[in-house]
C-alpha positions, 0 to 999 in steps of 0.5 A: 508549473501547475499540474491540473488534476487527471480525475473528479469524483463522482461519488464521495469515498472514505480511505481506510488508511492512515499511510501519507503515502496513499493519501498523497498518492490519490490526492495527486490525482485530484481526488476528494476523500475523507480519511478514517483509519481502521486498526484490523488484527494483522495476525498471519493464519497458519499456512496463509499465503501473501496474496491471500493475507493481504487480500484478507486484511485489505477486506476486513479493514474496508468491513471495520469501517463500513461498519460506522458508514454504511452508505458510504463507499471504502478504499482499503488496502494492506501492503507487506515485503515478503522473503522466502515466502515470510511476511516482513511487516513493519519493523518493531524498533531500530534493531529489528529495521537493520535486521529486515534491511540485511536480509533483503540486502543483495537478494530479490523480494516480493510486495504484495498490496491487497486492495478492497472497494466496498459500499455495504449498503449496496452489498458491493465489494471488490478486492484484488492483490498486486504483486511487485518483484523488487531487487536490492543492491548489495549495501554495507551494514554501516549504508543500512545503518545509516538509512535506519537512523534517518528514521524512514523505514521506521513506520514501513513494511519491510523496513524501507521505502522506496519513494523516499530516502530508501529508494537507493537501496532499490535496483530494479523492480518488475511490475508496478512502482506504486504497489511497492509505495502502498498502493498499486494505482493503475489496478485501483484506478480502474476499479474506482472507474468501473465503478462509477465513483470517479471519472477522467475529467473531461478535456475542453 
């Protein structure tokens, strides 16, 4: 069955991301957007807390682009698994995905995703942190290794995802879904709508 669109544009926007998982996400919807990618230094300052990191990368990715589209509205955002309070990013190589993977293993984790709305030549900007609490199952090395070898977590903070292969490895969350895949929808589709730039599309 064809599933018809919940939303329209009202204003053309730009996703500051090159994550598939954000851009099938807002498509999903019924969206239009263009996409340009946007490299920000991703550095964690001395004694920078999660919500406060991603928030800050989530801003100067949005600032980056803004910067070559200035009448342009921006979607931005950063996301990152956090363990005792350390920022896991994405993983180097395949070793380091099992390492991350087998620190999780068994134990609760945080995902933080900063979000960030800008139009700059309207001096608008909106940015906002969600956090999602995750637990792992308790898994083997040679389950992990497995999961590392498909490839998955490869290009994923904290080395897993859960809306793909990763997702067995997940036992529970408390809070949004969708933050823990990159982008917390319910928080971002508010602000888009506060803003003007998109409205529910109007039933019959």
């Amino acid at each position: 069955m064809k599933v018809a669109p919940c939303f329209q544009n009202l204003l053309p926007f730009i996703l500051a991301s090159a994550s598939p998982r954000r851009k099938e996400m807002l498509a999903a919807l019924g969206l239009h957007f263009k996409v340009t990618a946007a490299e920000a230094d991703e550095q964690v300052w001395a004694e920078e807390n999660p919500q406060a990191y991603v928030t800050r990368i989530a801003k100067e990715k949005a600032r980056i682009v803004a910067s070559h589209h200035p009448e342009s509205w921006i979607l931005a955002a950063d996301t990152v698994v956090v363990l005792d309070g350390e920022i896991l990013g994405k993983p180097t190589d395949r070793e380091d995905a099992v390492s991350m993977l087998k620190r999780l293993n068994g134990r609760e984790h945080e995902v933080w995703t900063g979000f960030c709305i800008e139009q700059a030549g309207l001096g608008r900007e909106v940015c906002r942190a969600v956090k999602t609490d995750v637990w792992f199952a308790d898994l083997s090395e040679p389950v992990i290794r497995a999961y590392v070898r498909s490839g998955d977590p490869l290009d994923k903070a904290g080395s897993y995802g859960i809306q793909s292969q990763g997702g067995f490895m997940v036992r529970g969350i408390r809070g949004s879904y969708s933050n823990v895949v990159g982008l917390p929808l319910a928080e971002v589709i508010a602000e888009m709508t506060d803003l003007g730039l998109i409205e529910a599309i109007p039933t019959d």
